[in-house]
PAGUVEX-74754 format. One record per residue (C-alpha): residue in three letters; x, y, z. Coordinates in Angstrom, 2 decimals, always signed. Layout:
% PAGUVEX-74754
(node 'ALA', (X, Y, Z))
...
END
This chain:
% PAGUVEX-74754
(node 'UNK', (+85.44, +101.27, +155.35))
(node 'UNK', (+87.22, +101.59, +158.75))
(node 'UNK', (+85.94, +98.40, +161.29))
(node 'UNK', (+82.98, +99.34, +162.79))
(node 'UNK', (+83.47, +99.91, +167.10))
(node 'UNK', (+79.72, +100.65, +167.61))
(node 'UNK', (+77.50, +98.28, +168.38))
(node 'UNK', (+73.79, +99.10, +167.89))
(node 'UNK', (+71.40, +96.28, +169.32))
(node 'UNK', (+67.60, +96.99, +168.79))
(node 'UNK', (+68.88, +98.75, +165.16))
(node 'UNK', (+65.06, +97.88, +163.67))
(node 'UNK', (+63.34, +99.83, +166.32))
(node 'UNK', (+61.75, +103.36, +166.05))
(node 'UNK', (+65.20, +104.47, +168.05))
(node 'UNK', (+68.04, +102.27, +166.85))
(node 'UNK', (+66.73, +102.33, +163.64))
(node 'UNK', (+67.20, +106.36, +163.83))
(node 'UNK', (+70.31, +106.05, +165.79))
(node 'UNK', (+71.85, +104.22, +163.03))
(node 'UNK', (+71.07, +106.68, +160.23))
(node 'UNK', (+72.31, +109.34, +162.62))
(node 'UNK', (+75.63, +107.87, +163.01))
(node 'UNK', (+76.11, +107.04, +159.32))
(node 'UNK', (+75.35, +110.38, +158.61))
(node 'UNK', (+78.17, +111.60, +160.71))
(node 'UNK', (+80.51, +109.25, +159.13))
(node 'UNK', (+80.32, +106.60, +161.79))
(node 'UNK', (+80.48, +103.20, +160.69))
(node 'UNK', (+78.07, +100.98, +162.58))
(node 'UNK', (+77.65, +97.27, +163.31))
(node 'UNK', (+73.74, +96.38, +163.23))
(node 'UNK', (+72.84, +93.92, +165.44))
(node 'UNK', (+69.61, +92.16, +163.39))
(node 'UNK', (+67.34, +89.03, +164.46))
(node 'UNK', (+67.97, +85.58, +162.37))
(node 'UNK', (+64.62, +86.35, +160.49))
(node 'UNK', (+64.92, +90.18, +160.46))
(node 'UNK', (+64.70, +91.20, +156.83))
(node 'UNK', (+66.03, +94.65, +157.73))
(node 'UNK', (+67.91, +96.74, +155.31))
(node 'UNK', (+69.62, +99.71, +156.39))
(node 'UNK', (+69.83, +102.75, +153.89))
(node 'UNK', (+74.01, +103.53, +153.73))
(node 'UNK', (+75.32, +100.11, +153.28))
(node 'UNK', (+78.51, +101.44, +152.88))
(node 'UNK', (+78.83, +102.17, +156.64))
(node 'UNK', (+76.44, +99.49, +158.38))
(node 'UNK', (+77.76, +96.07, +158.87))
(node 'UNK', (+74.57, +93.76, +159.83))
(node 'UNK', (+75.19, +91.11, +161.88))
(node 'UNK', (+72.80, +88.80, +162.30))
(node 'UNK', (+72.30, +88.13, +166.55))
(node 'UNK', (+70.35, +86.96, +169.20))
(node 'UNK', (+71.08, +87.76, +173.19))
(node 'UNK', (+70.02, +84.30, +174.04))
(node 'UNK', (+72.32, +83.06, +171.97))
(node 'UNK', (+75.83, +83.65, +173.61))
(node 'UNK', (+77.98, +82.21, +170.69))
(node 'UNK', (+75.78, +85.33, +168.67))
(node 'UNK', (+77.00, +88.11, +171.14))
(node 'UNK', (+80.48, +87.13, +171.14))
(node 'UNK', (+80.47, +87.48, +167.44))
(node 'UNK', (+78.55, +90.38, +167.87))
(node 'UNK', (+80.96, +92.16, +170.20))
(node 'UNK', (+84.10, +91.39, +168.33))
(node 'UNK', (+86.44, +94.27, +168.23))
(node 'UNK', (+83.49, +96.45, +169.27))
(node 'UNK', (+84.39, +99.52, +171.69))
(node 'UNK', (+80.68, +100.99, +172.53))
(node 'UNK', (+77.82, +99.64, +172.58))
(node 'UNK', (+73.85, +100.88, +171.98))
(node 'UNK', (+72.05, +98.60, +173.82))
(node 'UNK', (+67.81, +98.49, +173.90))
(node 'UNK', (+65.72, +95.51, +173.11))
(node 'UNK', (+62.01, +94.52, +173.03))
(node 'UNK', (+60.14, +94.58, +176.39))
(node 'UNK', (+59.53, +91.12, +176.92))
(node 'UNK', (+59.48, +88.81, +180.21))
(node 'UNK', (+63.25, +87.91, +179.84))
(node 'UNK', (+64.54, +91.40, +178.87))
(node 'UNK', (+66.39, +92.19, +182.48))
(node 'UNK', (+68.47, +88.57, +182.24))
(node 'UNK', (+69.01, +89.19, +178.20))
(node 'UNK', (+70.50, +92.50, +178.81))
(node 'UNK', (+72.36, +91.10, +181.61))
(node 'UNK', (+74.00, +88.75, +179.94))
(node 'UNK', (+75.39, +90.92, +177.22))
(node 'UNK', (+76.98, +93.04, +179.73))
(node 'UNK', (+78.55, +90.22, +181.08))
(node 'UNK', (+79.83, +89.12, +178.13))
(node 'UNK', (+80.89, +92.42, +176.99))
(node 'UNK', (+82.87, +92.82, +179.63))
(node 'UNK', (+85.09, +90.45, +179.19))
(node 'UNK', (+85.87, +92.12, +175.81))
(node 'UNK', (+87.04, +95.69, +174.32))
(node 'UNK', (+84.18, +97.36, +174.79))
(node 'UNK', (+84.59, +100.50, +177.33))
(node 'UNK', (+81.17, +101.98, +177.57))
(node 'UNK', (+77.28, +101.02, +177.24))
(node 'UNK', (+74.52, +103.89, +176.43))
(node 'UNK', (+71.44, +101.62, +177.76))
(node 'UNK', (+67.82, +102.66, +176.54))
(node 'UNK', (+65.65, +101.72, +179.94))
(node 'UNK', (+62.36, +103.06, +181.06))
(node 'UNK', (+61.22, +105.71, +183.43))
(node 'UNK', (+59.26, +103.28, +185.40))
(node 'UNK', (+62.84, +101.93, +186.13))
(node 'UNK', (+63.87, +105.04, +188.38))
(node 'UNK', (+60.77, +104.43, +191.00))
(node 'UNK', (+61.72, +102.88, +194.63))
(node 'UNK', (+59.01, +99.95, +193.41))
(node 'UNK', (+59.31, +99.42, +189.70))
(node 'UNK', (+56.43, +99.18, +187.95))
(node 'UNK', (+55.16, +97.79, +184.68))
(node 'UNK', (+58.31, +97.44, +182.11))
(node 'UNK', (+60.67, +99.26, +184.50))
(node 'UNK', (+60.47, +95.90, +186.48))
(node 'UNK', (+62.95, +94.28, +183.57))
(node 'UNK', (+64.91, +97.12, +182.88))
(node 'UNK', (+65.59, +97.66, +186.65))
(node 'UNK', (+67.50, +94.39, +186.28))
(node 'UNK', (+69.91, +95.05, +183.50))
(node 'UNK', (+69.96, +98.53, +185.01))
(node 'UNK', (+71.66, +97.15, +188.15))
(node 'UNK', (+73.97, +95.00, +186.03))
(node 'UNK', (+75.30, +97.60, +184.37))
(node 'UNK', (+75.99, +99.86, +187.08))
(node 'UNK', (+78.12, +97.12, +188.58))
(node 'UNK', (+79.79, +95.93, +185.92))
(node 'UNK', (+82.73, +98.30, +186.27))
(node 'UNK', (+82.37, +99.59, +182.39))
(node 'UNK', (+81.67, +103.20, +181.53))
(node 'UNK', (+77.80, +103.29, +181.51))
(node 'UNK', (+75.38, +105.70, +180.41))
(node 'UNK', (+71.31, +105.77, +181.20))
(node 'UNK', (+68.90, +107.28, +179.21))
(node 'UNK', (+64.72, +106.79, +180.55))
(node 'UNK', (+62.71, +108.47, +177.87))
(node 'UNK', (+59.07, +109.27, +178.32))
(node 'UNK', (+56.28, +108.24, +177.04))
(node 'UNK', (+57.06, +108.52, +172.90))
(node 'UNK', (+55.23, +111.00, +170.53))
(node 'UNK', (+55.27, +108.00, +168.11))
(node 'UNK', (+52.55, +106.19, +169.59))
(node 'UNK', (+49.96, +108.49, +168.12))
(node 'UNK', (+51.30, +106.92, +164.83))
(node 'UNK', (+49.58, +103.62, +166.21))
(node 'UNK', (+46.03, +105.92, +166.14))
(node 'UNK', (+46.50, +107.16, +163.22))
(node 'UNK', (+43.65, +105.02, +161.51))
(node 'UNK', (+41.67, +106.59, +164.68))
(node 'UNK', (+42.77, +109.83, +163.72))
(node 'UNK', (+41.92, +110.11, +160.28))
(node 'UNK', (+38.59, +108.77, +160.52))
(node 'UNK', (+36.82, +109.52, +163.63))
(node 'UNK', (+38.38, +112.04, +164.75))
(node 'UNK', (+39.42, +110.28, +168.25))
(node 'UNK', (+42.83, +110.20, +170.40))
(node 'UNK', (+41.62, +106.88, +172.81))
(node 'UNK', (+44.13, +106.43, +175.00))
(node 'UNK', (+43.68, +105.64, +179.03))
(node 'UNK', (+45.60, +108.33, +180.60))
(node 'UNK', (+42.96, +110.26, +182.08))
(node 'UNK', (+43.51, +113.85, +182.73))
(node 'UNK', (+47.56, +112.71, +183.35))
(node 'UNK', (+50.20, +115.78, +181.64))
(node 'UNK', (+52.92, +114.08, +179.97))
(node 'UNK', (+56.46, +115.13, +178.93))
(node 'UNK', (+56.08, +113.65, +175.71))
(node 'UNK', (+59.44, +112.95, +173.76))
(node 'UNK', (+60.06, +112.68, +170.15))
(node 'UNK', (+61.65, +109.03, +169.45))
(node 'UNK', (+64.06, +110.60, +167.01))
(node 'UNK', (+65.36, +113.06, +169.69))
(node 'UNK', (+65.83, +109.80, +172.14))
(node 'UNK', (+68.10, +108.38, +169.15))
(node 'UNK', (+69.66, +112.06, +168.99))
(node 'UNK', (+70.59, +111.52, +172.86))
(node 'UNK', (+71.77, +108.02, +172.42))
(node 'UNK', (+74.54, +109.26, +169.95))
(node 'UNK', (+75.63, +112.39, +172.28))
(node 'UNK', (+76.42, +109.97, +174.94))
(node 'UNK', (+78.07, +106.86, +172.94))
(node 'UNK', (+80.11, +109.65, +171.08))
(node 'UNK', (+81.17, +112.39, +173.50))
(node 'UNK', (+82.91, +112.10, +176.72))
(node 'UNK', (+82.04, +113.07, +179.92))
(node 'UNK', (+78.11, +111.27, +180.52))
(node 'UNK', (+79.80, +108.45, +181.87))
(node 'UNK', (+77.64, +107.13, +185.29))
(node 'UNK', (+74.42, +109.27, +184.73))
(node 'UNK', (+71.37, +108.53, +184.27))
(node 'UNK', (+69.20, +111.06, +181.86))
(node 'UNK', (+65.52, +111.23, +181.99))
(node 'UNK', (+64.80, +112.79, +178.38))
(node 'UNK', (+61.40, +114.62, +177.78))
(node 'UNK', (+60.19, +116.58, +175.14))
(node 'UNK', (+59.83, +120.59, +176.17))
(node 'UNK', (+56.17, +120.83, +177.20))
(node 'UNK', (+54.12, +119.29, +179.67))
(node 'UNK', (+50.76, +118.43, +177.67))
(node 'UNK', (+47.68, +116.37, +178.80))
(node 'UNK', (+45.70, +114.23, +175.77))
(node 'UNK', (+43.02, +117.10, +175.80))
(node 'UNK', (+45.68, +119.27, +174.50))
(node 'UNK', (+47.39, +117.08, +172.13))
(node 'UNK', (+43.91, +116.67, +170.38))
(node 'UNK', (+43.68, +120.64, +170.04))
(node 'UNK', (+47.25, +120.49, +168.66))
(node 'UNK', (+46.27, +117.67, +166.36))
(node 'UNK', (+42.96, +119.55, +165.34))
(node 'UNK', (+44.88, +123.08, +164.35))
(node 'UNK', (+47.24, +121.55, +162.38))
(node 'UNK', (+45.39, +118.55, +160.54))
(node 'UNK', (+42.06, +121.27, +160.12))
(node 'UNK', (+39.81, +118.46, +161.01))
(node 'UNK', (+38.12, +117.89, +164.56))
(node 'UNK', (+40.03, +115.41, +166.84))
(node 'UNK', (+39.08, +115.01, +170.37))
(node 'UNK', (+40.27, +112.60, +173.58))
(node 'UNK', (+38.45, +109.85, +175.07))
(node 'UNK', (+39.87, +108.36, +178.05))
(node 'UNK', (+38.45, +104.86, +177.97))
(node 'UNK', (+38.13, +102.49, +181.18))
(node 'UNK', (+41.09, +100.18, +181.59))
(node 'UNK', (+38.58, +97.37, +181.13))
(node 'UNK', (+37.50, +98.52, +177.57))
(node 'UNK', (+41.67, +99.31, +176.72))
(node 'UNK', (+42.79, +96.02, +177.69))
(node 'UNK', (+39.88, +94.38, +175.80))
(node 'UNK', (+40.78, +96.51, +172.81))
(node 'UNK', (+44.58, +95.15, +173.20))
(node 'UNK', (+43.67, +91.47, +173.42))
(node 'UNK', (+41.04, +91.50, +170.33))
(node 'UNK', (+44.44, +93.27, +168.83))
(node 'UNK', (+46.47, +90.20, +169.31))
(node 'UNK', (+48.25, +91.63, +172.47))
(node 'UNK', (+49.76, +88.61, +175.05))
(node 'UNK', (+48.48, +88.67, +178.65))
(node 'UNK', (+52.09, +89.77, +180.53))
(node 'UNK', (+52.37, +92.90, +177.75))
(node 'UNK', (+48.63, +94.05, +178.43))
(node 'UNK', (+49.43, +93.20, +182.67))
(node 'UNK', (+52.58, +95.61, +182.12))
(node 'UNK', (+50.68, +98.21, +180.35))
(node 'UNK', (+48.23, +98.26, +182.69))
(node 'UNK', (+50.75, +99.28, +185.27))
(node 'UNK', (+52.31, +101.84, +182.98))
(node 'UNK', (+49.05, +103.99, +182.59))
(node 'UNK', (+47.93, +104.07, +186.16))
(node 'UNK', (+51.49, +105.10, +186.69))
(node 'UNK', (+50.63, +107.36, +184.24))
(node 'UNK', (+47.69, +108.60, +185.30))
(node 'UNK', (+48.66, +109.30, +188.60))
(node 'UNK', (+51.33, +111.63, +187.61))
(node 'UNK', (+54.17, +109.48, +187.44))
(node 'UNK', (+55.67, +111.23, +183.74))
(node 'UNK', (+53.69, +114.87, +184.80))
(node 'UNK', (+57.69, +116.94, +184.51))
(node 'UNK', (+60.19, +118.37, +182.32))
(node 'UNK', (+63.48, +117.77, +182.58))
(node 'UNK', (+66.71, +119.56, +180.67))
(node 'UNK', (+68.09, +116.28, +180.26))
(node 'UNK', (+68.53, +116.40, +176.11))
(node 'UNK', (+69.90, +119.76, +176.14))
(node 'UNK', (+72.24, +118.57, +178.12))
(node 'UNK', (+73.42, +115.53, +176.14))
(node 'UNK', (+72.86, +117.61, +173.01))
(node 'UNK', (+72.77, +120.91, +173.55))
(node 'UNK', (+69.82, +122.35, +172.06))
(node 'UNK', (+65.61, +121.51, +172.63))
(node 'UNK', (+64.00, +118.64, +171.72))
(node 'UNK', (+61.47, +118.82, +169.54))
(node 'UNK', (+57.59, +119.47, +170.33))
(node 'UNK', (+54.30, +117.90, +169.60))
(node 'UNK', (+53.13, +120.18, +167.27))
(node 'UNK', (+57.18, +119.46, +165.14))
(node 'UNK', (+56.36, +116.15, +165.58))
(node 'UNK', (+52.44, +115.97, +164.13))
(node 'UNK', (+54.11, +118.32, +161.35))
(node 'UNK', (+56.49, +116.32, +160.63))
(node 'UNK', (+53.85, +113.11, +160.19))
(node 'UNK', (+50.99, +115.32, +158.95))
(node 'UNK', (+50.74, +113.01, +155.92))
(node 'UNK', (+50.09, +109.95, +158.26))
(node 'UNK', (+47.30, +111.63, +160.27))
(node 'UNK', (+45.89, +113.98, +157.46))
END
């Protein structure tokens, strides 16, 4: 197998993990950057080289970044994140690596960041200055957290969610991993910044109806106080600063802040992203 000059970090996640099997299905060997405890395996062994890494960890990223020419970058949200990130484009910097394709947020592109834009803003800014090629991508709000309702789904027959009567440009996680490997592979993104949408605008109201047609069972929206959501979070096990973030992210939400489409993915990859009603197809067997 030819040395690996991709680096994905975040390789577990709903996108890097897709990203990965994207690029080994194009033939493009791929270093996996995977947590000390991660017990991750990745399906074509033959063309994934894990590496086991941790951005606090300098000693890690060097090792990480060794020989590496490109780099996938996205991590958790977390209070750190912005000075993580920051790091490793400091550090890569100082190696072979030419460009970065950084997974941020679209909070991150307001003139007052809000909620988890506030940490990606940081590495953001790092990157921009770090004089390596950069690339941007700000996805939406992701198709894949219905999966999380899916229990809610199947039984009653509810879509809770706090966004009010807010239109979204929901996007397909697979089709953000789709735009991640357009820019780390092809030339010409360098310096932009791509907010990525799916192709519709649609509010919850309508994603129910969707849901409902093609699962043949009723499923309606409830729009539950923030209150009652956040209480629902903590009695889940959710930490304070994630449920203070969140909170931020669906008044953003609510107020309009995600309410557009943009041709951003056809751009990077030069055909439409998916749609809700793909997407609950695709999953009918988790909801159903």
């Amino acid at each position: 197998m030819d040395k690996p000059e991709i680096l994905v970090i975040g390789s577990t996640g709903q996108v890097g993990r897709e990203l990965v099997i994207l690029l080994t299905g194009a033939n493009v060997p791929v270093r996996a950057m995977v947590r000390p405890a991660s017990r991750a395996r990745f399906s074509d062994q033959a063309l994934v080289t894990p590496v086991i890494g941790d951005l606090a960890d300098e000693a890690s990223i060097e090792r990480a970044l060794d020989g590496i020419k490109r780099v996938f970058l996205l991590t958790r949200d977390q209070p750190g994140q912005g000075k993580l990130e920051s790091n490793l484009v400091k550090l890569a910097g100082q190696g072979t690596v030419t460009r970065i394709v950084k997974s941020s947020a679209y909070a991150a592109a307001l003139d007052l960041p809000v909620g988890y834009g506030i940490t990606h803003a940081v590495s953001e800014q790092e990157l921009m200055a770090s004089g390596l090629g950069w690339t941007i991508i700000r996805p939406y709000v992701f198709m894949q957290n219905f999966m999380d309702l899916a229990d809610m789904i199947k039984g009653p027959g509810i879509v809770p969610l706090p966004f009010g009567k807010a239109s979204i440009g929901l996007i397909d996680a697979r089709d953000v991993a789709r735009a991640a490997m357009a820019a780390l592979l092809k030339d010409g993104h360098e310096e932009q910044i791509y907010e990525l949408t799916g192709p519709e605008l649609l509010d919850m109201k309508q994603c129910a109806a969707i849901l409902t047609r093609h699962l043949e069972k009723s499923v309606r929206y409830l729009s539950p106080p923030w209150w009652f959501a956040a209480l629902m979070m903590r009695l889940q096990g959710e930490n304070a600063w994630d449920i203070e973030m969140r909170k931020h992210l669906f008044k953003m939400v609510r107020e309009g802040g995600e309410a557009r489409i943009t041709a951003s993915f056809e751009k990077l990859c030069g055909q439409k992203p998916r749609s809700f009603s793909d997407f609950v197809l695709d999953h009918r067997d988790i909801f159903a």
